[in-house]
N, C-alpha and C positions, 0 to 999 in steps of 0.2 A: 832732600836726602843728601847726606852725607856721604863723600867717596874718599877712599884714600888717600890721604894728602900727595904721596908720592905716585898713586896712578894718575892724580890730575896733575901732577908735575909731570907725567912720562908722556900721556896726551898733549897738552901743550909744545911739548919739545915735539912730538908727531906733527902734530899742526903746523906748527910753524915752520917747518921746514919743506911739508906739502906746498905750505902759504909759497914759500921763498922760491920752490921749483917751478909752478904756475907760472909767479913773476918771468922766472928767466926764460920760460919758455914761449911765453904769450908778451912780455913785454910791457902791458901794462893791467889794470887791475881786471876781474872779472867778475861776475856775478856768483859764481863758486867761491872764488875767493871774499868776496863780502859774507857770507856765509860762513867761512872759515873765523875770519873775524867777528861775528858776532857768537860764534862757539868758543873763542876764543875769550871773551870780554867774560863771558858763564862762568871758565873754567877759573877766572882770576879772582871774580865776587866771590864764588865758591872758596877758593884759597885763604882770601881776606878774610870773610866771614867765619873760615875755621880758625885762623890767627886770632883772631878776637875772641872768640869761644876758650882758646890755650887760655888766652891771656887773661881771660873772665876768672877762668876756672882758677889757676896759679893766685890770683890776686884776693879771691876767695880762700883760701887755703892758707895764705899769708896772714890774713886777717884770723882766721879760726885758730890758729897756732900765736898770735899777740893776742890774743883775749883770753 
């Protein structure tokens, strides 16, 4: 399923900055934070996977318009 590109950019910037507050307060990693990180690694497949989808679609559309 498909999210919003800029909600899974707005999540990520959430996360990460959760991720970052953890660190400073515990000092080193945690099992939350592993966690964070692999929600993290989702939201980025997701992103890429929609960047290639853009980029499918445009490149298709290139080609229908030179033929």
């Amino acid at each position: 399923m498909f999210h919003n590109e800029q909600s899974l950019i707005t999540r990520k910037m959430i996360l990460e900055a959760k991720w970052n507050h953890m660190f400073l307060e515990k000092g080193s990693e945690t099992i939350d934070m592993m966690q964070i990180e692999l929600e993290l690694k989702e939201i980025k497949r997701q992103l890429r996977e929609q960047a290639v989808f853009k980029v499918r679609e445009e490149l298709e559309e290139d080609l229908d318009i030179a033929s």
